[in-house]
N, C-alpha and C positions, 0 to 999 in steps of 0.2 A: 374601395375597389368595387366596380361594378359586377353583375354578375356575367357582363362579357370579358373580364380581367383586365377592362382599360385598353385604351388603344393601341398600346405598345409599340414596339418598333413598327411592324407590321400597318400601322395608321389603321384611318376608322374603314368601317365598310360603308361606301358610298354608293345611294341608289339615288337614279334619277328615274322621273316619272316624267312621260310626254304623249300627246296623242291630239287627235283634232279639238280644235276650242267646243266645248259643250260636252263632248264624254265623262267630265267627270275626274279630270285626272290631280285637280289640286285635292279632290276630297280624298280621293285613295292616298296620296300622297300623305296628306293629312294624319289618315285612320291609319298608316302604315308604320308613321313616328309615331304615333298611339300606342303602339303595340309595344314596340322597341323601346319605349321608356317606361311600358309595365311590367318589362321582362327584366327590368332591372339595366338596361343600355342609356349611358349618356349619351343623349342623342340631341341633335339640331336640327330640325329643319329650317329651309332657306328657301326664298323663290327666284326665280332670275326673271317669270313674267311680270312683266310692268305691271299687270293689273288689280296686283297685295292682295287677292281673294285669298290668300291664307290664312292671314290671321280671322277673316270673317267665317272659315271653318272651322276655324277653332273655337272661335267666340270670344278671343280676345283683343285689345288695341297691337297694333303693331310697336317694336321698338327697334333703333337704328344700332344698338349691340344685341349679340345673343341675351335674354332675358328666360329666367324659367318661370313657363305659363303652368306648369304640372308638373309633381316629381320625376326628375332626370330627363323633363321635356322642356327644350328653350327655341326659342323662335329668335330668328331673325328678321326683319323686312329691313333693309341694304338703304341708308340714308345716303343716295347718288347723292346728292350735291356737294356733300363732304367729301366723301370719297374720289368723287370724281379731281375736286383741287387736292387733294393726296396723289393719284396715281396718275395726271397728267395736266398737274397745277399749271406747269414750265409751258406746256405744248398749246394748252387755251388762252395763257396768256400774251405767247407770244404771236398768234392767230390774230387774238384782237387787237395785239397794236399794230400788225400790220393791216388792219380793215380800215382801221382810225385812219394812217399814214394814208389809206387810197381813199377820205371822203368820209366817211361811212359814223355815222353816229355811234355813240356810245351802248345804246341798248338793240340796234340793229347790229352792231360786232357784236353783241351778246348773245340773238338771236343765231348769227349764221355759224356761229361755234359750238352751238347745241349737238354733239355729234350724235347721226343716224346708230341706234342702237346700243347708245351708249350706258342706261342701264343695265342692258341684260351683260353685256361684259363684264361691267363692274361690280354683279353680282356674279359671275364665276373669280376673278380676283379675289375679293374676299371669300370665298368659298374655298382659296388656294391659301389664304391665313390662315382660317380658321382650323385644318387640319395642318398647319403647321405648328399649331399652339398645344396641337397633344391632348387637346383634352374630352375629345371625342370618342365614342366605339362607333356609332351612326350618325353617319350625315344623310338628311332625306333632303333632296332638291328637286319643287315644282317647278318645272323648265316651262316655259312659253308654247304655244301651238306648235306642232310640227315643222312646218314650213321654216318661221323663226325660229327654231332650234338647231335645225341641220345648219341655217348658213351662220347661229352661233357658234355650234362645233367645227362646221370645216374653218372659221376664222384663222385659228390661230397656225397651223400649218400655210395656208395659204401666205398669211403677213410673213412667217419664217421665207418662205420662196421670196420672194418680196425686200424682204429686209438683207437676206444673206448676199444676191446680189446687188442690191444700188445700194445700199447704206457705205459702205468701206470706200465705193469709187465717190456716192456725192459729200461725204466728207472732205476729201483730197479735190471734188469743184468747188465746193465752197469756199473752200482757203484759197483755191487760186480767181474766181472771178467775184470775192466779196468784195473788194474796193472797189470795180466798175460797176458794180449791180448800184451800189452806195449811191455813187458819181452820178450815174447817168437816169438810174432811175427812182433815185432819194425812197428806196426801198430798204427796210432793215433787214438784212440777212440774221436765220438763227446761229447761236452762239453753241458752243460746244455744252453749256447747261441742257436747253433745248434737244438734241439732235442726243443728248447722255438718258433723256428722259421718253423718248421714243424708244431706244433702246432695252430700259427698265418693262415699259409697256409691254416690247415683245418677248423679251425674258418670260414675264409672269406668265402672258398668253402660254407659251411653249410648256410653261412648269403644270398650268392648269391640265393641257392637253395629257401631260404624262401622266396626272392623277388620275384622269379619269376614262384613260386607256388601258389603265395598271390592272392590276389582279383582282385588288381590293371593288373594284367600280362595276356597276354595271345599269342598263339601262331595261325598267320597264316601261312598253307600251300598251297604254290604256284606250279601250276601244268601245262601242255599243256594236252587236249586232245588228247592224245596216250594211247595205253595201255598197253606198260611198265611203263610209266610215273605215268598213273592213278594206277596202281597195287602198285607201291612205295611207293605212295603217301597215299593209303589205308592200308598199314602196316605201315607206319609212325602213321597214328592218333592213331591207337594200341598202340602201343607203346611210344608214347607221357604219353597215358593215363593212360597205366602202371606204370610209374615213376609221374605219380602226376601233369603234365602240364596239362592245359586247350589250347583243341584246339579253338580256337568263329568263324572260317568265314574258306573257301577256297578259290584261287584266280585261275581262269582258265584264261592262258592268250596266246595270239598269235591265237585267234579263226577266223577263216578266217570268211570274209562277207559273206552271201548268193546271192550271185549277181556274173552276169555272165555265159556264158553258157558253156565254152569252158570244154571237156569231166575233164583235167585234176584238172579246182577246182570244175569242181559238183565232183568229187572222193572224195578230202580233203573235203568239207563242209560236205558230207555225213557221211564219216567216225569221224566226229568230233562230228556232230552232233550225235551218239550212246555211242560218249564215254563221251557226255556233259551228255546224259540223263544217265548213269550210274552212274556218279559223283553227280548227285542229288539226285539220290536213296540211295546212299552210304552214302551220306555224311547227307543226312536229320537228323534231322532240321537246322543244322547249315546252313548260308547262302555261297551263291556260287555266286562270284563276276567274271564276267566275262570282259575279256579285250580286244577288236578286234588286230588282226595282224594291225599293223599300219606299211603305205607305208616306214616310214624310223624309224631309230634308236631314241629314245626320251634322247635326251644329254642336260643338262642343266634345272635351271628353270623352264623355260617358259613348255619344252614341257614335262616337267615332271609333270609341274601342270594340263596340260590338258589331261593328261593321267589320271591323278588320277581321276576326273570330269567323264571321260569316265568310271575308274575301280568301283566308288563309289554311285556315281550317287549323289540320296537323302538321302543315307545313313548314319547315324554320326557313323564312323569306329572308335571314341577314345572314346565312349561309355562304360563302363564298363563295360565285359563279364557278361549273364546272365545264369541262369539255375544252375542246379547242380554242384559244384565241384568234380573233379574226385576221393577223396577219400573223403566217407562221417560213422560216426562211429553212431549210432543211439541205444538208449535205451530203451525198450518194457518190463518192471515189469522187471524178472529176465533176460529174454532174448537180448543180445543185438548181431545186426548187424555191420558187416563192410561189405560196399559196395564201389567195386571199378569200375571204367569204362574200359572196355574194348570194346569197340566198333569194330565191321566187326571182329573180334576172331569168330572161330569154336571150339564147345566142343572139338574135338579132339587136340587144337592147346594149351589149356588153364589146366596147370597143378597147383597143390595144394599141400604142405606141411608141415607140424607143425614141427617147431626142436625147444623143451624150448618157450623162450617169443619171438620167430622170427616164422616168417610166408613168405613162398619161395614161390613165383607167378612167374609160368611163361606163356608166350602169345608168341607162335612162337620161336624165335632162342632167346629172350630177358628173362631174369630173375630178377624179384626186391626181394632182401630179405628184409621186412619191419619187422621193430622192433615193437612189440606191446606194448602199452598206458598199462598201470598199472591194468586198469578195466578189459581188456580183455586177458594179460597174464597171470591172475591167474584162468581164465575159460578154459574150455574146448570145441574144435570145435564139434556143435552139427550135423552141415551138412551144404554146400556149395554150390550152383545152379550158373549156367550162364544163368541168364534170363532179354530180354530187353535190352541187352548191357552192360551189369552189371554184375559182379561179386558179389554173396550174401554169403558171410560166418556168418553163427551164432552161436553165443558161448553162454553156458549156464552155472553156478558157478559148480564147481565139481572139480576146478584145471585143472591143463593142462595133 
């Protein structure tokens, strides 16, 4: 038994780390599983960025099952090419014979199946085993750059919209126009294995989406004082919060010392220091973990553990997130509320639309079409405020 008592019912406490490429955010990530598996926590980290710099923070080779590199610290780097003919063997196969059937060479059908993004998915899939196996208290996941990690996260709702209406009706076309498709254009229609294995696909997606929506999850963003960097990183927690993640902490890291006089770091301390205090106004109340530039690279264990020591202090960083969740549905007699978080949004940036039992939010260049709960798509929206960081829509009976 660990000293977090094992994962129990409750599953492990899942943190993700993301932020612009170059912040720094796999080595936090890193020094963060460092921590958690000196405190006695069986813990794993995982990456979903393509580019396995994890195990080169750590300082060890990567391997495609969890392996323990340190006591009660096991690494994953996600062998896609297996996994991928595991969780949609059926759907690339039956891709490339129908490339074959139109022409198409053997390693060019190979090529044009490669699907867009298809690592970093199949590194949250596995990520949806691995805590189903129990035998975790911490899961740490180095997600990909910003950008590639929101349209990982909004994935899997998006394919639910997607799948809920065309799958049921192009099942019932394919049974009825597969003998003319056959006939006329000597094309193989997929088989019910196929069309069973798309299905599976979206399952996992939607299962992953609920872990890491859930109580147990939450996401931190890792930033440098700059201010592109901080500006990203302030449409990032938007947008997080759009789609349903909970941000708990930020991590400011590479902050120069105050010390010294020489003109060129009083420039950098100065200027960091405005955009440290801006990140705390921003980002209030959540906390704002700060990490000094340290004189060399933190490669391995040791200095990854005393990094963390530095990033965390007295802090207990696998704490379960507190405070509100980002979507919350609340009931007043006949009136009820849905209130969402969008946090640093401008009126101007935050749009509203009713189509049927779907409700279309959008915050900036991001749009979440949310399905609405049974109670509140037979009401009708009575009015909608951004107030507080909050999005307040309320609906009152009358039909939609």
């Amino acid at each position: 038994m660990s000293a977090a008592g094992g994962a129990g019912a409750a599953g492990p406490r899942i943190l993700l780390f993301t932020g612009k490429g170059g912040v720094g955010k796999t080595t936090v990530a890193a020094a963060t599983a460092t921590l958690a598996a000196r405190q006695g926590r069986k813990t794993l980290v995982v990456s979903t960025d393509t580019a396995h710099s994890l195990a080169d923070a750590l300082g060890v080779p990567g391997a495609g099952e969890p392996a323990e590199i340190a006591p009660n610290l096991y690494l994953q780097q996600v062998d896609t090419q297996r996994a991928l003919e595991r969780h949609w063997g059926d759907l690339r196969d039956y891709a490339r014979g129908v490339l074959a059937e139109l022409g198409l060479d053997e390693i060019t059908s190979e090529e044009l199946t490669v699907l867009p993004g298809a690592e970093e998915v199949i590194a949250l899939l596995e990520l949806r085993e691995q805590v189903g196996t129990g035998r975790w208290d911490v899961i740490v996941v180095d997600c990909a750059p910003t950008a590639e990690t929101l349209r990982l996260l909004a994935l899997p709702e998006a394919l639910d919209w997607h799948v809920n209406r065309l799958l049921p009706a192009g099942r019932r076309l394919l049974r009825a126009l597969a003998p003319v498709i056959r006939h006329v254009a000597r094309l193989s229609l997929p088989e019910d294995t196929v069309v069973t294995a798309g299905e599976r696909l979206h399952t996992g997606l939607m299962g992953v989406r609920d872990l890491l929506t859930g109580d147990n999850a939450s996401v931190r963003l890792v930033l440098t004082p700059e201010a592109v960097v901080v500006a990203e990183a302030r449409r990032t927690f938007t947008s997080l919060s759009l789609y349903g993640y909970r941000v708990d902490a930020v991590v400011a890291n590479r902050v120069f010392p105050d010390t010294g006089s020489d003109p060129w770091r009083r420039g950098w301390v100065e200027s960091q220091a405005r955009h440290l205090a801006a990140v705390h106004e921003s980002f209030a109340p959540l906390p704002v973990h700060t990490v000094p530039y340290l004189p060399a690279e933190p490669i391995g264990p040791e200095a990854l553990a005393a990094l963390a020591g530095e990033l965390y202090g007295e802090a207990d960083p696998f704490a379960p997130p507190s405070g509100e969740p980002p979507l919350v549905i609340r009931a007043d007699g006949e009136v009820h509320e849905l209130s969402l978080a969008l946090p640093l949004a401008g009126r101007d940036e935050v749009g509203l639309a009713r189509k049927g039992d779907e409700l279309i939010i959008t915050a900036g260049s991001y749009r979440r079409v949310l399905a609405l709960p049974a109670a509140l798509a037979r009401r009708s929206v009575h009015d909608a405020a951004l107030r507080d960081g909050r999005l307040r829509v309320r609906f009152e009976a009358g039909g939609a």
